[in-house]
RODO-2510 file (C-alpha; in nm, 4 decimals, decimal comma):
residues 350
     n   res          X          Y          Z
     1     x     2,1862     0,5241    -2,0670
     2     x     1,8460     0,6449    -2,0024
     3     x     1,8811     0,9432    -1,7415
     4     x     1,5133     0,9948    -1,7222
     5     x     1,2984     0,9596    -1,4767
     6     x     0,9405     0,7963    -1,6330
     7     x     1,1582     0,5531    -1,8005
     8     x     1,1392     0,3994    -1,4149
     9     x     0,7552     0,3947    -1,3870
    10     x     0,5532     0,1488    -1,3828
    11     x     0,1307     0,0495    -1,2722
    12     x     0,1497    -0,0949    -0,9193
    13     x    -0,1633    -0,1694    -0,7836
    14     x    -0,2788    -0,0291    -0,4400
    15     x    -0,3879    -0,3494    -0,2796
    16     x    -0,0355    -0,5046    -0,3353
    17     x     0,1034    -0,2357    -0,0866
    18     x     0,1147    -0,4369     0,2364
    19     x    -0,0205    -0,2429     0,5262
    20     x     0,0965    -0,4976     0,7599
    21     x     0,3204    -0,7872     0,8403
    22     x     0,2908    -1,1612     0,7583
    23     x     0,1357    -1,3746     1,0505
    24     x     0,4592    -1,4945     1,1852
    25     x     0,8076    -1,3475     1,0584
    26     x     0,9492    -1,5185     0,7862
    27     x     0,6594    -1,6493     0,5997
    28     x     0,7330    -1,3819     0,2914
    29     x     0,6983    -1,4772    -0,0340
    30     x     1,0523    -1,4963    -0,2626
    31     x     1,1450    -1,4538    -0,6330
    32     x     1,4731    -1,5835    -0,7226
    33     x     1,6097    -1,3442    -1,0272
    34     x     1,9258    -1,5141    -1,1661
    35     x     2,0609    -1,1782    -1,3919
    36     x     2,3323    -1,4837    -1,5920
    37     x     2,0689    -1,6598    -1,7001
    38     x     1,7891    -1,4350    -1,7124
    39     x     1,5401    -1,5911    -1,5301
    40     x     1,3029    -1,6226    -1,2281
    41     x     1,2041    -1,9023    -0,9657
    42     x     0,9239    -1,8328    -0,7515
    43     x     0,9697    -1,9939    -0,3818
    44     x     0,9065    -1,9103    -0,0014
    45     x     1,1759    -1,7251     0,1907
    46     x     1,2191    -2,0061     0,4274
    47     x     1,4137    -2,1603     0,1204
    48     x     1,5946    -1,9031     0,0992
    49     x     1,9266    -2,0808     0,1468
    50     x     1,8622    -2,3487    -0,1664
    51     x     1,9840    -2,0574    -0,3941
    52     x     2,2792    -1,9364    -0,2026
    53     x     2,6175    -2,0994    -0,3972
    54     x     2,9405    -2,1123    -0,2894
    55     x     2,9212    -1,9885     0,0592
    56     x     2,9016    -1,6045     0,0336
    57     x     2,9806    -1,3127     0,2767
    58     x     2,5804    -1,2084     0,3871
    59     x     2,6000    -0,8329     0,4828
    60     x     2,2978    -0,7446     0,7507
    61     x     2,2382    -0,3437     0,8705
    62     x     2,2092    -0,3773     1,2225
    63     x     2,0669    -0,0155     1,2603
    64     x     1,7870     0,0020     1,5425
    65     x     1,4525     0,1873     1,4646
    66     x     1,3524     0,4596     1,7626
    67     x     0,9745     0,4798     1,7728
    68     x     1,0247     0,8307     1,6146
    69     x     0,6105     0,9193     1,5714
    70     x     0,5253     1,0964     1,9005
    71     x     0,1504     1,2605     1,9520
    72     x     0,1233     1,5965     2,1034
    73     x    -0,1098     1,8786     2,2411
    74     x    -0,0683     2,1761     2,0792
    75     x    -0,1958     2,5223     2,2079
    76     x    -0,4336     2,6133     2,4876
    77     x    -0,7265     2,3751     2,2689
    78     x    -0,4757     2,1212     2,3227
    79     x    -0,4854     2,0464     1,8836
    80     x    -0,3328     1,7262     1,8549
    81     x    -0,0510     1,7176     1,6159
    82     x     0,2074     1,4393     1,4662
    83     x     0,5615     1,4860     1,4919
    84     x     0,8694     1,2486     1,3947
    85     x     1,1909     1,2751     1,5137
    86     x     1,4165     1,3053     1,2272
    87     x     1,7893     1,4077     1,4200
    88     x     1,8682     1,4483     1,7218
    89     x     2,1385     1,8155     1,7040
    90     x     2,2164     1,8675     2,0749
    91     x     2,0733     1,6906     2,3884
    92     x     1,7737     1,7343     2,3879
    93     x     1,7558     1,9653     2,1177
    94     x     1,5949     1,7417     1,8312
    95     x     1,5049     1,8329     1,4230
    96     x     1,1134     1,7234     1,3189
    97     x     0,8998     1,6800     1,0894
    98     x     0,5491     1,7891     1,1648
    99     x     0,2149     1,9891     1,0047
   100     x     0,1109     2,3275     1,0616
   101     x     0,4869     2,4915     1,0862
   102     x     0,3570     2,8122     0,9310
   103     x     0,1103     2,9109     1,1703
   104     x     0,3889     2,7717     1,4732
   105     x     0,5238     3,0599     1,6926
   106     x     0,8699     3,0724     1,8725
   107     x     0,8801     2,9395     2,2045
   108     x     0,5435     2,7680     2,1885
   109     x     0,4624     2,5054     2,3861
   110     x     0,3864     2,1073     2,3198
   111     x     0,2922     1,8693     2,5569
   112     x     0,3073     1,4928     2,5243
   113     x    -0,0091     1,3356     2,6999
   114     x     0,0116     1,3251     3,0641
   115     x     0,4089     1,2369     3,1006
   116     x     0,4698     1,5638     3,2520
   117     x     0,7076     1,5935     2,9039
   118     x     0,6699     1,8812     2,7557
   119     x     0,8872     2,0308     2,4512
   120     x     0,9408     2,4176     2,3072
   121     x     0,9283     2,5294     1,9297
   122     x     1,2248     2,7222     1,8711
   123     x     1,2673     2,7761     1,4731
   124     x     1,1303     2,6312     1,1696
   125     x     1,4433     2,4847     0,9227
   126     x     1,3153     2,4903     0,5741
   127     x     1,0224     2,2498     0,5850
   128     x     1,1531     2,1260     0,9272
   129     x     1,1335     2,2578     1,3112
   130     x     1,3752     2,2340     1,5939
   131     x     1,2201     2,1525     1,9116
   132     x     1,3878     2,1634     2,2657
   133     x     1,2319     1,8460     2,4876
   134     x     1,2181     1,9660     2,8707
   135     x     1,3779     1,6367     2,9951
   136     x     1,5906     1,3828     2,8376
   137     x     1,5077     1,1569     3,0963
   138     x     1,1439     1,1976     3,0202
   139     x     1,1668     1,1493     2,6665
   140     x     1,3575     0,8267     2,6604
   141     x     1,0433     0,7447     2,8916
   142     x     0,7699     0,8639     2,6940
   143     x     0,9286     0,7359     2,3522
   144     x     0,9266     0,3794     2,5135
   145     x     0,5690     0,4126     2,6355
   146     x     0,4115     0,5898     2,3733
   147     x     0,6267     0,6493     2,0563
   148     x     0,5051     0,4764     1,7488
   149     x     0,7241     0,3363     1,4871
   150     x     0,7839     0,5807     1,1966
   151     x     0,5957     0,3478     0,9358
   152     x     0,6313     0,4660     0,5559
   153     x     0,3155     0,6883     0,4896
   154     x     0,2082     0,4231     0,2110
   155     x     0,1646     0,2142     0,5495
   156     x    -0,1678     0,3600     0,7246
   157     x    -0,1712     0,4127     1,0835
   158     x    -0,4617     0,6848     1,1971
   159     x    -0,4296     0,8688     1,5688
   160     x    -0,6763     0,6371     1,6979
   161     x    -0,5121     0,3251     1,5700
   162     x    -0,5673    -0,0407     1,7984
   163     x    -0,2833    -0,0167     2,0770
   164     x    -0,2322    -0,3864     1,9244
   165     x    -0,1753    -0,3256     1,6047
   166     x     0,0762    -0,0562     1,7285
   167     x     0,2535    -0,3244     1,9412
   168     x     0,2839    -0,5059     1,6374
   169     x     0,4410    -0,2557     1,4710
   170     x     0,6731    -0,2223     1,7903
   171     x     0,8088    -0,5554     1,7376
   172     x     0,7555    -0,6285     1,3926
   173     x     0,8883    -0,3154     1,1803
   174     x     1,2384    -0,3954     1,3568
   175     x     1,5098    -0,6893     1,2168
   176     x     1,6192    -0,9268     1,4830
   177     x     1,9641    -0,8174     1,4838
   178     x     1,8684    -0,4327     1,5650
   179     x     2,1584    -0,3000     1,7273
   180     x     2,2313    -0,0266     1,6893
   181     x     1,9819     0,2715     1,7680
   182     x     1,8988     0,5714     1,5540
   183     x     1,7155     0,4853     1,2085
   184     x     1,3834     0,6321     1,1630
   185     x     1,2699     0,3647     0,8819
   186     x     1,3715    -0,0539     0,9084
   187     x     1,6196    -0,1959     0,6663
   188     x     1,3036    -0,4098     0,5472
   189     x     1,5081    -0,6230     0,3547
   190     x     1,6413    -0,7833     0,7159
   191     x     1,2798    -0,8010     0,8152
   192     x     1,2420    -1,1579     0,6684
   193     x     1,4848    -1,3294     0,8984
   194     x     1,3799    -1,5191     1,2257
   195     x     1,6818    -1,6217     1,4619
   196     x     1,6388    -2,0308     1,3739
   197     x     1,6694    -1,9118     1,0040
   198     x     1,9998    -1,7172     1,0612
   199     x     2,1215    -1,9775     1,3007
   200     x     2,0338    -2,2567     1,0070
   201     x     2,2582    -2,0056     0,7644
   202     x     2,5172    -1,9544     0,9250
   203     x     2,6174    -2,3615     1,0118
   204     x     2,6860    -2,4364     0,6775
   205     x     2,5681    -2,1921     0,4129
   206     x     2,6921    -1,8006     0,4684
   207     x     2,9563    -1,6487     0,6338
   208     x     2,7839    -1,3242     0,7951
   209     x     2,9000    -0,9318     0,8459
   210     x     2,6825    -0,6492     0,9853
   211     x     2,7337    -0,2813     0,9304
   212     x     2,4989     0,0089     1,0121
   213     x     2,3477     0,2898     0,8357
   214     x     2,1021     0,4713     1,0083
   215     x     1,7539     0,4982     0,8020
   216     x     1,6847     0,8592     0,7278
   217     x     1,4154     1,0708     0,5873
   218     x     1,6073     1,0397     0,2547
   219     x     1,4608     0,7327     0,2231
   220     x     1,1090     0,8690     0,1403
   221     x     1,2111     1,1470    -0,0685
   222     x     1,0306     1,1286    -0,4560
   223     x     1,2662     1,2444    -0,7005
   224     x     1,1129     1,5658    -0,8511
   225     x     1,4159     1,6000    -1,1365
   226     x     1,3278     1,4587    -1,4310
   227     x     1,6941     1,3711    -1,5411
   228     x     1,7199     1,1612    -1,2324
   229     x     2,1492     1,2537    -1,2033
   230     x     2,0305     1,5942    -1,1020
   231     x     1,8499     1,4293    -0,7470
   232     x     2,0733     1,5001    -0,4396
   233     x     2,0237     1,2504    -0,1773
   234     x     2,0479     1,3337     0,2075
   235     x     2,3292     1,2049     0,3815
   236     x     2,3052     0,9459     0,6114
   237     x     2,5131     0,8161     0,9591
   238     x     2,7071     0,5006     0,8609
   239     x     2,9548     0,3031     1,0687
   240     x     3,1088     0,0272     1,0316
   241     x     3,3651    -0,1574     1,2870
   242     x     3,7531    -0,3367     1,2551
   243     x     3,6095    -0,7055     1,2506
   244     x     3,3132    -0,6536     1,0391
   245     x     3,5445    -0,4151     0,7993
   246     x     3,8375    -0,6807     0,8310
   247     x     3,5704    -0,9592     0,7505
   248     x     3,4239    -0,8172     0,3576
   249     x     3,8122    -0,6897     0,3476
   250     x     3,9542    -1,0679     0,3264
   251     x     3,6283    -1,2029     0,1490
   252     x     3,7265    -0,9652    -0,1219
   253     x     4,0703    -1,0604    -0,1196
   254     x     3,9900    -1,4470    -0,1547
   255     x     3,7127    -1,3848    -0,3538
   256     x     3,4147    -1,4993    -0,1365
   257     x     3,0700    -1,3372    -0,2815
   258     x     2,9151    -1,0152    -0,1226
   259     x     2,5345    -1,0432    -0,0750
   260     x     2,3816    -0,7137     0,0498
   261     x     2,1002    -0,7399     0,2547
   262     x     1,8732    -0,4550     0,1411
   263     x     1,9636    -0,1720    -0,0405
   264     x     2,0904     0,0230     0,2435
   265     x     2,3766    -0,2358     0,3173
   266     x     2,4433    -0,1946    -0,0719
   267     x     2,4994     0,2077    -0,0416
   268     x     2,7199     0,1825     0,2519
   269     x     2,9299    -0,1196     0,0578
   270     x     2,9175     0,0343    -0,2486
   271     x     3,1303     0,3755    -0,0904
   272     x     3,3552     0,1874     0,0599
   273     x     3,6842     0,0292    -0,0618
   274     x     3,7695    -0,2587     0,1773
   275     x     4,1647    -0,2975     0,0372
   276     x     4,3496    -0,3191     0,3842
   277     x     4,2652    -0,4009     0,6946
   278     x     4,1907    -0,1794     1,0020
   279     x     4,1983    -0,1092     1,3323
   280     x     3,9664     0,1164     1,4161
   281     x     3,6300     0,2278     1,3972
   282     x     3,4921     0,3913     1,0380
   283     x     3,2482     0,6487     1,0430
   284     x     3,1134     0,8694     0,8048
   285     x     2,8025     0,9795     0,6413
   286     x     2,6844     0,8959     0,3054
   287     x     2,4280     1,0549     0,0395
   288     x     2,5343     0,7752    -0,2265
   289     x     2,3231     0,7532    -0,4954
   290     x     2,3137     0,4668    -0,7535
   291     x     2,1408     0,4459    -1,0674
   292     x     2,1962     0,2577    -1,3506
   293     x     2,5330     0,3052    -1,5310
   294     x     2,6664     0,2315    -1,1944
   295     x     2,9391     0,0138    -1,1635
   296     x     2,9416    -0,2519    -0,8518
   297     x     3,2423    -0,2921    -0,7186
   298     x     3,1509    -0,4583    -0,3630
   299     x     2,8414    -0,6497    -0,4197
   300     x     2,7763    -0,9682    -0,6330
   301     x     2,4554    -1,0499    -0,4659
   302     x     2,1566    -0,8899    -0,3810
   303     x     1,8283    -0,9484    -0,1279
   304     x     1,6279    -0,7034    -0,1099
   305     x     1,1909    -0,6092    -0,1243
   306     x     0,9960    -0,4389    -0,3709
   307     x     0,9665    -0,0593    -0,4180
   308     x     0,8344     0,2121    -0,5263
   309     x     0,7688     0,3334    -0,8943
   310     x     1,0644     0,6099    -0,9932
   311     x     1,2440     0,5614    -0,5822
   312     x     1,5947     0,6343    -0,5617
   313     x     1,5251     0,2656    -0,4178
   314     x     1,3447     0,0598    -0,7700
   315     x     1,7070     0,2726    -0,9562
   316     x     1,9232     0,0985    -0,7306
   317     x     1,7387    -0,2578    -0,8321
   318     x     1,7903    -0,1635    -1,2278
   319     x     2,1022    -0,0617    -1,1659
   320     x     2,1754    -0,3725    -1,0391
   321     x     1,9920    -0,5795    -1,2728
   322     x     1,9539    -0,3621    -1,5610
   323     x     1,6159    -0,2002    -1,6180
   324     x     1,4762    -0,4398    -1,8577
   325     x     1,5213    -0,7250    -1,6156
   326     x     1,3893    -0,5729    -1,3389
   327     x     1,0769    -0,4502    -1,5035
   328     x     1,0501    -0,8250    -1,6228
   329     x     1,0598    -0,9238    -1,2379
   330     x     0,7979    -0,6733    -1,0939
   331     x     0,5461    -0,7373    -1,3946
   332     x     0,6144    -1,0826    -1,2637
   333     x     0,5668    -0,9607    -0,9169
   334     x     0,2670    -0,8147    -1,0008
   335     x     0,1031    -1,0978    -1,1942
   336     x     0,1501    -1,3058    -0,9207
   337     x     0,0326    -1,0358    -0,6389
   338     x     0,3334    -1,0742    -0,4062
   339     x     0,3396    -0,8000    -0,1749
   340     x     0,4907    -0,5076    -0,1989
   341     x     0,7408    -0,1906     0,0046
   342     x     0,8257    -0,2345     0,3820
   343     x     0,5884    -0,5345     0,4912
   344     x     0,6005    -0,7173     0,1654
   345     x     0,7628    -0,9915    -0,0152
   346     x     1,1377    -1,0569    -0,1002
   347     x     1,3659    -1,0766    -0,4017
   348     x     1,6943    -1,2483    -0,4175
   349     x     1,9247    -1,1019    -0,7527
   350     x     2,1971    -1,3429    -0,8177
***
């Protein structure tokens, strides 16, 4: 099994990084990767439902994304600075991410525009900060008003970026079936779907489950470990309730396929053993990594977008696939310029 991290590399060129979403949701490109018979089917996502067999279980994360990127003034020259909300410890008492920690002094001051919100620096946390917001109230406010969503950095979005584009981004970088609130990145994977499309699925082709896993900063994290087993990945909220845990619990049993949507759904699924049914509520937090020599126990079937050279992310796909499969699909990917990461194109891995 190869353990090492530039066996996962690969030459993706820049322009195939969408910086922004199709025209209308669900127009996304899809390659159809049957791992049985080893090979691929180009088609539109709108299709989506010609290669879905046998009726399978469809797993959605219904995690919500907060509009985490907030712009404040820093200082009496009022230095504007980005911060994103990464967890929130206490009320009110929230862990960020933001530039210029070293020079940062206790107690100093940031203020958010002209909201009256204002928040206090209290300690740096290795490459972190906790900051104390002055009102909760106030922040729920501001964060509907002015918070930007907390695009990928491959995605670019500078300070004085059109307040329509940002809108977009509002309703775009967020599935349909957001529920749940508290991821700082989309499960882009559910991006794809409009409403008639899931309504059109569900009548006669899936049967449909949703769990949630909220998006953390994990998700961006390179691996800097050459023998990839030595990355730790940061754990993650996950819950999932009694009907939707009852639901992949009898699939299982009767042998109905699992299709994860995304590779978040496939984490939560894949730590997870669904053998009796329940009752109540489970909750938990996971740092699962999977890379290949994995062994699936949950999930037959796999939709998910392209990613990253050497992400914990393109590991989980040749994990799934095996690596010289999935390197045959991107070079495919690439050949044909489909789009790639957060606002790009969509593969289906039967």
């Amino acid at each position: 099994m190869k353990h090492k991290l530039s066996h996962y590399d690969f030459d993706l060129p820049v322009e195939l990084i969408a910086q922004k979403p199709t025209q209308r949701r669900g127009q996304s490109r899809l390659l159809v990767v049957n791992r049985e018979k080893q090979t691929l089917t180009h088609d539109s996502f709108i299709n989506l439902k010609n290669h879905l067999k046998n009726h399978p279980l469809m797993i959605f994360n219904d995690t919500r994304v907060i509009p985490a990127k907030l712009i404040a003034q820093l200082g009496p020259n009022s230095k504007q600075v980005e911060i994103l909300l990464i967890r929130e410890m206490e009320p009110g008492l929230w862990e960020v991410m933001m530039k210029g920690l070293n020079r940062l002094k206790p107690e100093t001051t940031l203020k958010f525009g002209n909201s009256g919100l204002k928040a206090q620096f209290i300690k740096r946390q290795d490459n972190r900060a906790l900051i104390k917001f002055s009102s909760l109230e106030g922040l729920t406010a501001h964060l509907t008003e002015s918070g930007r969503m907390p695009l990928p950095p491959y995605i670019h979005r500078p300070l004085d970026t059109n307040p329509q584009t940002l809108a977009l981004d509002k309703k775009r970088y967020q599935t349909i079936f957001a529920s749940h609130t508290g991821a700082i990145a989309a499960p882009t994977a559910g991006l794809h779907f409009t409403q008639s499309q899931l309504t059109s699925l569900r009548e006669n082709t899936v049967d449909t489950a949703r769990l949630t896993l909220h998006v953390g900063p994990g998700t961006f994290v390179p691996i800097r470990e050459e023998n990839i087993i030595n990355h730790k990945m940061q754990a993650e909220y996950f819950q999932i309730s009694p009907i939707n845990w009852n639901k992949i619990t009898q699939a299982k049993k009767k042998g109905q396929k699992i299709l994860a949507v995304g590779t978040t759904s496939t984490r939560v699924l894949e730590t997870q053993g669904f053998e009796r049914t329940i009752r109540k509520k489970v909750t938990g937090w996971s740092n699962c990594f999977i890379y290949p020599g994995w062994e699936f126990r949950s999930v037959d079937h796999l939709l998910t977008n392209f990613h990253l050279p050497k992400s914990t992310l393109f590991l989980l796909v040749c994990a799934f696939m095996g690596e010289k499969l999935a390197k045959t699909a991107y070079n495919e990917a690439i050949k044909h310029k489909y789009n790639f990461f957060s606002y790009g194109d969509a593969m289906l891995i039967l």
